[in-house]
C-alpha positions as CSV (number, residue, x, y, z in Angstrom):
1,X,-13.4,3.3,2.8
2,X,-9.4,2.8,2.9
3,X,-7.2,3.4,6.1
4,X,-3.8,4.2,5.7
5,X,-1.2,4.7,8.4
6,X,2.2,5.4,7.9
7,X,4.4,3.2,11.0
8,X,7.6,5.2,10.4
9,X,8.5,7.3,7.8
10,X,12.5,6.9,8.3
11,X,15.6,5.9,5.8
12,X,18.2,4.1,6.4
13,X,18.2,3.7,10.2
14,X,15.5,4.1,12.8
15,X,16.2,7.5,14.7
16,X,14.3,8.2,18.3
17,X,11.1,9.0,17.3
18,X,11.4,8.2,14.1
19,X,11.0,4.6,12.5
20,X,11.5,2.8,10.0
21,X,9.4,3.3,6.5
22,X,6.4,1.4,6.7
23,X,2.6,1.6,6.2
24,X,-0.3,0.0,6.8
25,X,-3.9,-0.1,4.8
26,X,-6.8,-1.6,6.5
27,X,-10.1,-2.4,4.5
28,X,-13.5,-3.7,6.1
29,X,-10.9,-5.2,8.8
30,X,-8.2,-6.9,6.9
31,X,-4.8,-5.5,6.9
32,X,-2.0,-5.3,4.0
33,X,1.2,-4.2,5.5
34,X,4.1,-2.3,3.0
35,X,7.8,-3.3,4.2
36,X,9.2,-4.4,7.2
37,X,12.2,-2.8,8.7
38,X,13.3,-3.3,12.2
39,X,11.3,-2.3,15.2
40,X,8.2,-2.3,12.2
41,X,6.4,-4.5,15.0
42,X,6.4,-1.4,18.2
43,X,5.0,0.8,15.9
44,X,2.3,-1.7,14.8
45,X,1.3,-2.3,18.2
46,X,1.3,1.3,19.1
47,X,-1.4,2.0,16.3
48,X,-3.5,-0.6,17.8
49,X,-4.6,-2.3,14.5
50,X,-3.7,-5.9,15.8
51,X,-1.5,-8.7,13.8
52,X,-4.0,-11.4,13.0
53,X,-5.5,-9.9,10.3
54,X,-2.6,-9.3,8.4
55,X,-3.0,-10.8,5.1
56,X,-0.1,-9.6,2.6
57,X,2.9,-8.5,3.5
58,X,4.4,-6.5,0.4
59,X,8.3,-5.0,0.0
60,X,9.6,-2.4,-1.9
61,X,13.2,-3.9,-2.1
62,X,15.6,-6.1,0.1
63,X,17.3,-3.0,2.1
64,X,17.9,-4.0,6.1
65,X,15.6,-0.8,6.3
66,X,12.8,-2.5,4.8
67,X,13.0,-6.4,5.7
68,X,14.9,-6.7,8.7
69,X,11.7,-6.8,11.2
70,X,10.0,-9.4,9.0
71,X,11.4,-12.5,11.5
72,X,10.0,-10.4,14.1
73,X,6.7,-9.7,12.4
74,X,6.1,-13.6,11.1
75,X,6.4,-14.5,15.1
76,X,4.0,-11.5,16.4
77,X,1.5,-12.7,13.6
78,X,1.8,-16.3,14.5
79,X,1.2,-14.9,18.4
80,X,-1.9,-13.2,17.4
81,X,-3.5,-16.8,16.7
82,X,-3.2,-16.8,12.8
83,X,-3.8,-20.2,10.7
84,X,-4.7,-18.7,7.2
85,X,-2.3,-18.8,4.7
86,X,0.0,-15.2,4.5
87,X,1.1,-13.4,1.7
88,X,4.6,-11.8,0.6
89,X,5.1,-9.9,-2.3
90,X,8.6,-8.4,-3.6
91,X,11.1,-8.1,-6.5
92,X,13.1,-11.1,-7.5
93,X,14.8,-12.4,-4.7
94,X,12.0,-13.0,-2.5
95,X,12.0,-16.6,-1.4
96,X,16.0,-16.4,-1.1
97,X,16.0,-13.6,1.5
98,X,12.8,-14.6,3.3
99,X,14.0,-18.5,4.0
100,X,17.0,-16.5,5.1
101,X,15.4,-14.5,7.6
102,X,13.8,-17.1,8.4
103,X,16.3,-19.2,10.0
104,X,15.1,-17.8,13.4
105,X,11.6,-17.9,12.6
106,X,10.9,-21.3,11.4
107,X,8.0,-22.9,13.2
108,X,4.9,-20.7,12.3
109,X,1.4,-21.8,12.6
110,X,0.6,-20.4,8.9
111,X,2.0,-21.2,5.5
112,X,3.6,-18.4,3.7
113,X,3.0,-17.7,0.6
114,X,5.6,-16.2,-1.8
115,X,4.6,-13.8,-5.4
116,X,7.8,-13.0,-7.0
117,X,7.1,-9.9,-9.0
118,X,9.4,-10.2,-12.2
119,X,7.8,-9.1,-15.5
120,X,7.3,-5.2,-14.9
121,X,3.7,-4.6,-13.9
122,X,1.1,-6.0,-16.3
123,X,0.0,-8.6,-13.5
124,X,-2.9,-7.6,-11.4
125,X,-3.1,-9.5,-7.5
126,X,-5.5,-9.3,-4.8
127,X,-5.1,-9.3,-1.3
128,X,-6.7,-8.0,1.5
129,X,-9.6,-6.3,-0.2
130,X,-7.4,-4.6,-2.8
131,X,-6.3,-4.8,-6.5
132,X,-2.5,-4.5,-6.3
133,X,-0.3,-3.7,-9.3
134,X,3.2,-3.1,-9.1
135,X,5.8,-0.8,-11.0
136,X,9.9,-1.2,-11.1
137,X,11.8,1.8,-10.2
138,X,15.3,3.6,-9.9
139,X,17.6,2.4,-7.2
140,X,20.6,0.6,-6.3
141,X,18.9,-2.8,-6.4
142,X,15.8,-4.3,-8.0
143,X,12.9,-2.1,-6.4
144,X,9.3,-1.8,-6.7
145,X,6.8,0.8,-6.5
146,X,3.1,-0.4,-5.2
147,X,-0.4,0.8,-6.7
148,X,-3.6,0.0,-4.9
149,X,-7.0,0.0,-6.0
150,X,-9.9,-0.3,-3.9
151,X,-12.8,-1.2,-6.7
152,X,-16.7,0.2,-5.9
153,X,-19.4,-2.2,-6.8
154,X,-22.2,-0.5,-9.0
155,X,-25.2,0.2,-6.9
156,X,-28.4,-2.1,-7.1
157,X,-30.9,-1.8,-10.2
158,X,-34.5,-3.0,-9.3
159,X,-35.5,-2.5,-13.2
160,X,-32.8,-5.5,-14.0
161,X,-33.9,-7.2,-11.0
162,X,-37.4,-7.0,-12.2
163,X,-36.8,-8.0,-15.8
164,X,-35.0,-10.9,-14.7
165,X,-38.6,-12.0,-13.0
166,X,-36.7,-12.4,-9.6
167,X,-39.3,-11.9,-6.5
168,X,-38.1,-9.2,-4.3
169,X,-37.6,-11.4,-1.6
170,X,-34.1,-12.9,-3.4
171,X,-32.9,-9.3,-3.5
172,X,-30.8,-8.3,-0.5
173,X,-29.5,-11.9,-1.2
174,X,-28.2,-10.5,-3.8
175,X,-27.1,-7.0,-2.7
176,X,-25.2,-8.8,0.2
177,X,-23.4,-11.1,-2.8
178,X,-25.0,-14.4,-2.2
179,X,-25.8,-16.4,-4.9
180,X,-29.6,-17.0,-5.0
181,X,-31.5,-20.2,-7.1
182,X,-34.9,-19.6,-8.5
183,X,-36.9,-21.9,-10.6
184,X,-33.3,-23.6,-11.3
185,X,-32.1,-20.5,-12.5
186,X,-28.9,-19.4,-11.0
187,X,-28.8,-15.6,-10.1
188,X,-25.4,-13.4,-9.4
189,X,-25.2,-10.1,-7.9
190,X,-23.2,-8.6,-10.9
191,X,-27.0,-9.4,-13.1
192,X,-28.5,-6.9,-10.7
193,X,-25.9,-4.2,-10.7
194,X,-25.4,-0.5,-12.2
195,X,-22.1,0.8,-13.8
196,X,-18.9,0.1,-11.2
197,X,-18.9,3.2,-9.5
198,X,-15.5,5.3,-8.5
199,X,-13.1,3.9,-5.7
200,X,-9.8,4.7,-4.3
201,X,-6.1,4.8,-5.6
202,X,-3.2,4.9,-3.1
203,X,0.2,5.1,-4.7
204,X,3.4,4.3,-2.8
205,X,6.8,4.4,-3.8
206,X,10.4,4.9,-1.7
207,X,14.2,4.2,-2.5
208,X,14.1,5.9,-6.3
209,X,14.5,8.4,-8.5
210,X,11.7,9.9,-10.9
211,X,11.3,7.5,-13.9
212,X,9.4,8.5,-16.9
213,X,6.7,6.1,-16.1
214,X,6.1,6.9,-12.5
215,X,3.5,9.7,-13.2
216,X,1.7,7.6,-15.3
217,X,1.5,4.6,-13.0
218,X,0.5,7.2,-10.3
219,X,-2.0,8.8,-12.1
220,X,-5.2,10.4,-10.3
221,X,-4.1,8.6,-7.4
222,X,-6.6,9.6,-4.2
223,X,-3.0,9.6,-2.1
224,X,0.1,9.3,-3.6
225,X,2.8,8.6,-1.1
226,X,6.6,9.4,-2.2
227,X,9.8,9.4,-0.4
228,X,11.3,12.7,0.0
229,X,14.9,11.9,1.2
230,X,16.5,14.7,1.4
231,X,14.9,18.5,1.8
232,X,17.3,20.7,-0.5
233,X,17.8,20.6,-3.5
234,X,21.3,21.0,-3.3
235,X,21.2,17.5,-2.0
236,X,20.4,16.5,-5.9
237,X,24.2,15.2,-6.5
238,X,23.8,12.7,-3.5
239,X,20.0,12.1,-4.4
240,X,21.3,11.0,-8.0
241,X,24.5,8.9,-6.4
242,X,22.8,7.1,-4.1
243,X,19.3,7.0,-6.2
244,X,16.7,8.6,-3.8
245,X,14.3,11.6,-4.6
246,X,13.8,15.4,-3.4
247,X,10.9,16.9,-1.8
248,X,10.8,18.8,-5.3
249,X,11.5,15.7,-7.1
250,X,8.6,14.3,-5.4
251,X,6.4,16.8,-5.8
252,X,7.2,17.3,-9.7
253,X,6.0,13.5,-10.0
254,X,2.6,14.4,-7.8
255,X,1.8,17.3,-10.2
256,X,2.5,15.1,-13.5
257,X,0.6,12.2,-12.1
258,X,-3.1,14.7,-11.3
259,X,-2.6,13.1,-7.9
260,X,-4.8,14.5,-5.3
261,X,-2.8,14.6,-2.8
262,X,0.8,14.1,-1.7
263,X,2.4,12.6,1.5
264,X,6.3,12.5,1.5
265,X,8.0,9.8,3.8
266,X,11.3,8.2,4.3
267,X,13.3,11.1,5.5
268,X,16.8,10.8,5.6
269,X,18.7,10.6,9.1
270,X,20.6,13.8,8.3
271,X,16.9,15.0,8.2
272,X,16.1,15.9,11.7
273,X,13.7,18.5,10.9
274,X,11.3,17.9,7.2
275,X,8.9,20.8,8.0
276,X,11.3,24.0,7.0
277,X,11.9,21.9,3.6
278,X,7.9,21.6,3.1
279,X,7.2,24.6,1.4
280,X,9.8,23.4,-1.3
281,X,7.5,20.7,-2.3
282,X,4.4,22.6,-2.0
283,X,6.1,25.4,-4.1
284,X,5.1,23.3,-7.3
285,X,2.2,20.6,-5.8
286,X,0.6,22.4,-2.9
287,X,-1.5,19.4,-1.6
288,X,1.9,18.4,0.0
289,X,2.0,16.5,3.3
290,X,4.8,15.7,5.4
291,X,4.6,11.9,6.9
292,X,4.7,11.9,10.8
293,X,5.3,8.3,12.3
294,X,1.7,7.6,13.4
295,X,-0.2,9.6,10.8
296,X,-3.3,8.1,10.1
297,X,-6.1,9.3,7.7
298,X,-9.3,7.6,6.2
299,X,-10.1,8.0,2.8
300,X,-13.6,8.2,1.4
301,X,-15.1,6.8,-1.4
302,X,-15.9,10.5,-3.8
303,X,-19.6,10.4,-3.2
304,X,-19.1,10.6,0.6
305,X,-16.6,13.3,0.7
């Protein structure tokens, strides 16, 4: 199972009651956060999740909106009692702008660990549980768009197990991963396995327009979440100008991609109220959500839905 929580689902400029855009996946405990703007830390701590387990911090781009609460975040992470390495992901640019930032938060108890992303997607990383690959976008600066992948494992085949000659007493060793010896014969858990079986897709993406290749990257994602900066589409000169995306724009790409569901964030601060806008979006993709700061969901492997 995958958690996602959106911590704000603001643009520009945190707003009361609105925050900055940010979210949070958590998988079998460990947490990978997706940017960092100010006050990124309050709404952490009001979900309750806990810092420790952070274990990737990933950004879109290098917008004050989406980086400027990382000092704060490094020091709450170091509070928690963290010594394993962390992880930071972003465009070119990374290690520049973090040692910046970092000027006020030098003495952590943790290395940091930085991946800049520079040669448009084919690399696959891990981190916190999750196959990450990564897609550059449409705005102002060098910007990213963020696919994760949460893989199944095949279930357990006794008829390999038995043709291998392994007594049953080595097989929940094996189910559980562990690597068992027998008659100095080394036996993995991938000998005794079926067919991977389906997982999860999240898709996130803010601070763009619609490329060609965002559907495609997006495609048959479980949860697809897109920024939907401005409501009206009479807002498409600005959207263009400043290089940010419609709710129908949004949900255009939703329906191209098969996604199976849509959740917009990032709401501009002219925005005050999305929900009048909503039926916009679901107009052409009706599995359209609207992002609340807080909003939290669970997503289930398919078998279990």
């Amino acid at each position: 199972m995958l958690d996602v929580a959106l911590l704000g689902t603001g643009g520009m400029m945190p707003m009361p009651g609105r925050f900055l855009s940010s979210m949070l996946l958590r998988v079998n405990g460990r947490l990978l956060l997706v940017d960092c703007g100010e006050g990124t830390q309050v709404s952490l701590k009001n979900l309750g999740w806990g810092f420790k387990v952070i274990d990737a911090i990933l950004f879109t781009h290098y917008h004050a909106d989406h980086i400027s609460g990382l000092p704060g975040m490094l020091l709450a992470i170091a509070n928690a009692g963290r010594t394993e390495p962390l992880a930071l992901f972003g465009p070119k640019g990374l290690t520049f702008v973090v040692e910046g930032l970092r000027r006020i938060a030098q003495e952590l108890p943790f290395m940091v660990e930085y991946y800049e992303l520079n040669r448009g997607g084919e690399e696959l990383y891990q981190a916190a549980g999750l196959e990450i690959s990564y897609l550059p976008v449409d705005h102002s600066v060098p910007c990213l768009a963020y696919r994760f992948r949460l893989r199944r494992q095949g279930r357990f085949d006794a008829h390999k197990a038995e043709k291998l000659g392994l007594p049953r007493v080595y097989w929940s060793k094996l189910q559980k991963g562990e690597e068992v010896v027998f008659h100095g014969r080394k036996f993995l858990k991938e000998m005794v396995l079926g067919e991977e079986r389906p997982g999860l897709t999240l898709t996130y993406c803010t601070d763009s327009r619609p490329t060609a290749q965002l559907p495609g990257f997006a495609k048959n994602s479980d949860l697809l979440v897109l920024e939907g900066m401005y409501g009206e589409d009479e807002k498409k000169p600005k959207a263009i100008q400043n290089k940010h995306m419609l709710f129908s724009e949004a949900a255009r790409v939703a329906k191209e991609a098969g996604a199976k569901r849509l959740w917009l964030t990032h709401y501009s601060p002219a925005l005050k109220e999305p929900a009048p806008f909503l039926p916009v979006a679901q107009a052409i993709f009706p599995e359209t959500e609207l992002g609340f700061d807080g909003k939290m969901e669970t997503l289930s492997f398919p078998e279990a839905r």
